[in-house]
BAFITI-791768 format. One record per residue: residue in three letters; x, y, z of N, C-alpha, C in turn. Coordinates in steps of 0.05 Angstrom, whole numbers. Layout:
! residues N
SITE   r   n_c1   n_c2   n_c3  ca_c1  ca_c2  ca_c3   c_c1   c_c2   c_c3
SITE ALA      X      Y      Z      X      Y      Z      X      Y      Z
...
! end
This chain:
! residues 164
SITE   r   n_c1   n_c2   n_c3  ca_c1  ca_c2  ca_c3   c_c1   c_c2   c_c3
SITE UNK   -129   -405   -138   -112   -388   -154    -93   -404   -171
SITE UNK    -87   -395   -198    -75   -415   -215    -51   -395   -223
SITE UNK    -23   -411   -217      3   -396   -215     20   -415   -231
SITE UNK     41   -403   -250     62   -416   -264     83   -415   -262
SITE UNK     98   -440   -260    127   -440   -250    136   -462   -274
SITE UNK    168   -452   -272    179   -466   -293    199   -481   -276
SITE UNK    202   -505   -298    227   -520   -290    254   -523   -311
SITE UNK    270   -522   -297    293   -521   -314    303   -557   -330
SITE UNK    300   -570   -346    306   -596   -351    316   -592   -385
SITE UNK    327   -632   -386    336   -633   -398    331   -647   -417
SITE UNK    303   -652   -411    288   -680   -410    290   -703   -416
SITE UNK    312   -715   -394    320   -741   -379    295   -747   -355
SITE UNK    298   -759   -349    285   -773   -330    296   -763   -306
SITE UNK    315   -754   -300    332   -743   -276    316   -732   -268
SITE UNK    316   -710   -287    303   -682   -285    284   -678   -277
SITE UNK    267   -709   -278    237   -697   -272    248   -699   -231
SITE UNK    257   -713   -222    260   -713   -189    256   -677   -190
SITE UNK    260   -659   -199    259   -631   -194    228   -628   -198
SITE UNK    218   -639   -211    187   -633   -214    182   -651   -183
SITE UNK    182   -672   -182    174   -691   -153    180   -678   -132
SITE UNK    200   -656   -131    206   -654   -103    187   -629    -96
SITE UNK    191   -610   -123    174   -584   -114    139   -596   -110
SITE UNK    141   -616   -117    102   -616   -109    100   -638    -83
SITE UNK    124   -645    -77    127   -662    -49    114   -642    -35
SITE UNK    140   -623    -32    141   -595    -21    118   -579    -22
SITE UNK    106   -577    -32     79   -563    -42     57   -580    -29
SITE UNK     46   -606    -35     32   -619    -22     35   -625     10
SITE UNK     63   -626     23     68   -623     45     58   -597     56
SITE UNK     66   -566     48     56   -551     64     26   -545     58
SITE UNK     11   -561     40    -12   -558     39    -29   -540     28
SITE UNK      0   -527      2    -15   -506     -9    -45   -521    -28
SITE UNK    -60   -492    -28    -86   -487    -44    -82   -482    -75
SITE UNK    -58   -474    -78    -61   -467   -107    -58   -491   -127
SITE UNK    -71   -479   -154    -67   -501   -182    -36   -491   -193
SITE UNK    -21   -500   -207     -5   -500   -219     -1   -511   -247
SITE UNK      4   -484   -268      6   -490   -293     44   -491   -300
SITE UNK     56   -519   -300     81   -530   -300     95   -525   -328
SITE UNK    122   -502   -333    126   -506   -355    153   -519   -358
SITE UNK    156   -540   -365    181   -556   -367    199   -542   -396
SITE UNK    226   -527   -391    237   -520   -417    264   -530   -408
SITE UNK    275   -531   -439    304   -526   -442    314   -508   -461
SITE UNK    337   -505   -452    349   -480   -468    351   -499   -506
SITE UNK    348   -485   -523    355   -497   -550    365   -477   -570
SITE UNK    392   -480   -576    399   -469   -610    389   -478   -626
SITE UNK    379   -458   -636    368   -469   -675    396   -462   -696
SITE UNK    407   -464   -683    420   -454   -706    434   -435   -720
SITE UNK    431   -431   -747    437   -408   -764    437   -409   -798
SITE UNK    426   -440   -793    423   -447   -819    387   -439   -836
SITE UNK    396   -429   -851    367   -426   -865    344   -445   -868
SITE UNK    359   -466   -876    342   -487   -878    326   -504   -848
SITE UNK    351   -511   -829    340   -506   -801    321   -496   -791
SITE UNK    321   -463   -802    307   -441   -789    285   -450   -802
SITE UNK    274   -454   -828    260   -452   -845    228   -481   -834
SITE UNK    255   -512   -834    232   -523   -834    235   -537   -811
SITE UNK    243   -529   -791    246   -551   -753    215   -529   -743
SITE UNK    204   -552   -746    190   -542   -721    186   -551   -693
SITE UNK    174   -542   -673    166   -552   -642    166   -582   -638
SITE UNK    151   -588   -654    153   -614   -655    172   -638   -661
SITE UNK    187   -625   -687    212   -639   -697    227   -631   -676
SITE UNK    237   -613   -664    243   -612   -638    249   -625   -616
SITE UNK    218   -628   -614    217   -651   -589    221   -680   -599
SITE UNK    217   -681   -621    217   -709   -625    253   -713   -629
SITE UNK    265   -690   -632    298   -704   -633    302   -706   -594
SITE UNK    300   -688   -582    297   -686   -551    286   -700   -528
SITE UNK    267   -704   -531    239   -704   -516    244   -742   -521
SITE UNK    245   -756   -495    232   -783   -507    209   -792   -491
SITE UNK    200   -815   -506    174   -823   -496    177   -827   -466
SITE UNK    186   -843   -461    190   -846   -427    192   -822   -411
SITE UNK    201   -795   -421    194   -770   -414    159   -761   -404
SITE UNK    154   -762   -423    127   -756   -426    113   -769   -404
SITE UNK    104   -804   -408     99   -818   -388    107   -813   -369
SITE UNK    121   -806   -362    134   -802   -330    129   -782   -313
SITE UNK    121   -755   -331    109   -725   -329     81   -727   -319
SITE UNK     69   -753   -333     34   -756   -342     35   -770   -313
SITE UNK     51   -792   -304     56   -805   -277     53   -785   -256
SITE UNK     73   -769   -251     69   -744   -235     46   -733   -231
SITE UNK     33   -714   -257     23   -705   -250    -10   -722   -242
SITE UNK    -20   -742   -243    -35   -758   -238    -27   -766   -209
SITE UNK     -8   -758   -203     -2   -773   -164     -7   -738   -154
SITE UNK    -16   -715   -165    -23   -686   -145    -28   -675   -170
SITE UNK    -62   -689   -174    -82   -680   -185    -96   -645   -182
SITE UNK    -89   -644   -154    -98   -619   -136    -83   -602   -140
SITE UNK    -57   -607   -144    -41   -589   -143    -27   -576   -178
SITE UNK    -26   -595   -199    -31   -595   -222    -48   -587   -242
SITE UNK    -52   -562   -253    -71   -553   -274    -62   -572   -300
SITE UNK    -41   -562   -312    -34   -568   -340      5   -575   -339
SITE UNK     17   -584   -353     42   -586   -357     51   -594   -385
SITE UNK     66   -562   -390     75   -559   -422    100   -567   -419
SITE UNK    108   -572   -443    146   -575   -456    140   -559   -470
SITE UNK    169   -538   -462    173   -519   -483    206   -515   -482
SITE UNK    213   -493   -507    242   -496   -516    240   -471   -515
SITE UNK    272   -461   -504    274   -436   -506    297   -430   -523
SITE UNK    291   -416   -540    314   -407   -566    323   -382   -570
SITE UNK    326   -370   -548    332   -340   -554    360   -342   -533
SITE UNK    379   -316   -545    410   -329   -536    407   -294   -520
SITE UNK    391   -281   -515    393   -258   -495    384   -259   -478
SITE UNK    393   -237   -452    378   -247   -426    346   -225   -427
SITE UNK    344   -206   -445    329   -192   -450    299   -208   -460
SITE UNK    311   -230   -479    297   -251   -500    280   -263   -472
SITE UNK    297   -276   -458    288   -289   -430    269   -278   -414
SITE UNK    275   -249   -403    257   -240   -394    228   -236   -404
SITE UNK    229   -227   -425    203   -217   -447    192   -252   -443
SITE UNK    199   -275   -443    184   -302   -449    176   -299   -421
SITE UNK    188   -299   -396    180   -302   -370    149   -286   -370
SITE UNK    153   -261   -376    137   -236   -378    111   -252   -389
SITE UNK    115   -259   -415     91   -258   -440     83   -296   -429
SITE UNK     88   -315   -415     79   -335   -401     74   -334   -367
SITE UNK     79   -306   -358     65   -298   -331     86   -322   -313
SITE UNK     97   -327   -311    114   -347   -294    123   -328   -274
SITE UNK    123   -339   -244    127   -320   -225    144   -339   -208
SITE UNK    151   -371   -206    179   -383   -200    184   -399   -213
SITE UNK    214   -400   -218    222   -423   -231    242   -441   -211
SITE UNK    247   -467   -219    262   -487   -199    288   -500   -228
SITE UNK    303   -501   -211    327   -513   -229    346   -524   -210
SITE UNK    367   -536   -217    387   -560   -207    414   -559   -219
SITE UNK    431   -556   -221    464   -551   -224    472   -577   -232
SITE UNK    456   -603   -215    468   -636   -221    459   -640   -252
SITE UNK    435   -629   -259    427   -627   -286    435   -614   -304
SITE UNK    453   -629   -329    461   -613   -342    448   -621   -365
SITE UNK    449   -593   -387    429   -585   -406    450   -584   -422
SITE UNK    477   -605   -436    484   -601   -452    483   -630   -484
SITE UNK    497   -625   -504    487   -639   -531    464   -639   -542
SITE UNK    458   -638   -565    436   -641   -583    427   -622   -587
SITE UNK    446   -589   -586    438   -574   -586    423   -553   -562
SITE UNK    425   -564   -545    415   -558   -523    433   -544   -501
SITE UNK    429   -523   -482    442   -499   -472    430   -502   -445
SITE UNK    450   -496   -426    435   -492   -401    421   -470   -384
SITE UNK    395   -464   -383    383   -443   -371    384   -424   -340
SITE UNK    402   -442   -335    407   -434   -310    422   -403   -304
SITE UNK    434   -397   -318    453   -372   -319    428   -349   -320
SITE UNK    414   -356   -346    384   -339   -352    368   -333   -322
SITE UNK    363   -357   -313    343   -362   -289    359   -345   -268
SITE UNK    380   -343   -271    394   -325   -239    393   -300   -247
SITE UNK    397   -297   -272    400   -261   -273    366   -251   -278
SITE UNK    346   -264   -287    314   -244   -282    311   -236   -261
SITE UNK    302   -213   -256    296   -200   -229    261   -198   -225
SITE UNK    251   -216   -254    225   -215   -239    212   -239   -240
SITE UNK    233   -255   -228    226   -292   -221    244   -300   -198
SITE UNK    217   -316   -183    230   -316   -161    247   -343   -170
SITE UNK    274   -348   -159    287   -381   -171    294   -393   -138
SITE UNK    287   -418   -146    300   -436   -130    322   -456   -140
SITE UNK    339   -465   -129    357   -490   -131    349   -508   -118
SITE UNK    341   -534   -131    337   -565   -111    355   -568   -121
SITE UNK    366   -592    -93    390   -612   -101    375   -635   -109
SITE UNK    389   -649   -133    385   -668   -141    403   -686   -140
SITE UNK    398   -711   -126    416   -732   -126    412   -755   -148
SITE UNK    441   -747   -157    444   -774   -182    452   -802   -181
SITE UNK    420   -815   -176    446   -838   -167    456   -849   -194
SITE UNK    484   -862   -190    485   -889   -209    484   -913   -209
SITE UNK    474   -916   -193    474   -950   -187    447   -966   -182
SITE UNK    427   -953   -198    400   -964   -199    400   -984   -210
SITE UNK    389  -1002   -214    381  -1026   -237    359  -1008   -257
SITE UNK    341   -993   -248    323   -986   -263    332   -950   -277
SITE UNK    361   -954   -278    375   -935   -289    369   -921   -314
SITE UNK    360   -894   -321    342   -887   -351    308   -906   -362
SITE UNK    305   -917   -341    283   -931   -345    255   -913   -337
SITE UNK    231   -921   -345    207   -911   -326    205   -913   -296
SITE UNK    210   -936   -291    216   -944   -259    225   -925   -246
SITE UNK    246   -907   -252    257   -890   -245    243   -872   -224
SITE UNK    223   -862   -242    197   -844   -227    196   -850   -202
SITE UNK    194   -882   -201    171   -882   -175    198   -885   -142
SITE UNK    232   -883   -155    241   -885   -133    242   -864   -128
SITE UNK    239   -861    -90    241   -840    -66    267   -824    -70
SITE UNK    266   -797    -82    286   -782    -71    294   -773    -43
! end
């Protein structure tokens, strides 16, 4: 059975330990299911015409989203093959909790996972977490995420592969 859960990020590298831990968790109890992963963050567009007019998804990600993101996602999901269908980035731009629900609804997501240590702020970017507590038809979890600072391989790829 193929089920979708979202994660709340920022897309730092932090963020992904919230993806690592829920499929720790998941491969530990040995579930059967596939998982279609949707990685979002909250995003203002704006109000400018021209904004509205010519940003798209992509220009988007490409101000947001960095490469070492990606690779690091592609890392993951290649270490729980079994447990991994697909894993999107997506942006959420709607400033109602109504807006929220209808996207949960119309992408079938039935949990989402988010983190408080993660914050989803600059570059336009909003944090989803407030959204994620008030739907009543998603189940949410909180992982703790520990930040360290004192890595050598601090904002790096390396990052990935240390043990939370």
């Amino acid at each position: 059975m193929t089920k979708t859960i979202l994660i709340a990020t920022d897309y730092s590298l932090e963020s992904l330990n919230i993806l690592k831990k829920v499929m720790r968790g998941k491969d530990a109890a040995e579930d059967q299911n596939q998982y279609n992963i949707i990685l979002v963050s909250g995003y203002d567009m704006g109000d400018s015409i021209r904004d509205l007019l010519f940003n798209t998804k992509s220009t988007i990600f490409n101000k947001l989203r960095p490469q070492d993101f990606c690779e690091a996602y592609a890392i993951i999901k290649n270490k729980y093959p079994h447990l991994i269908n697909k894993i999107v980035c997506d942006i959420f731009t709607g400033s109602f909790q109504r807006t929220f629900n209808n996207y949960i609804k119309a992408e079938n997501i039935e949990e989402a996972y988010y983190s408080t240590s993660i914050k989803s702020k600059g570059n336009g970017k909003f944090d989803l977490i407030p959204y994620i507590k008030k739907c009543k038809d998603l189940k949410s979890y909180e992982i703790s995420v520990e930040l360290r600072e004192h890595l050598p391989e601090k904002g790096r790829l390396a990052e990935i592969f240390v043990e939370a």
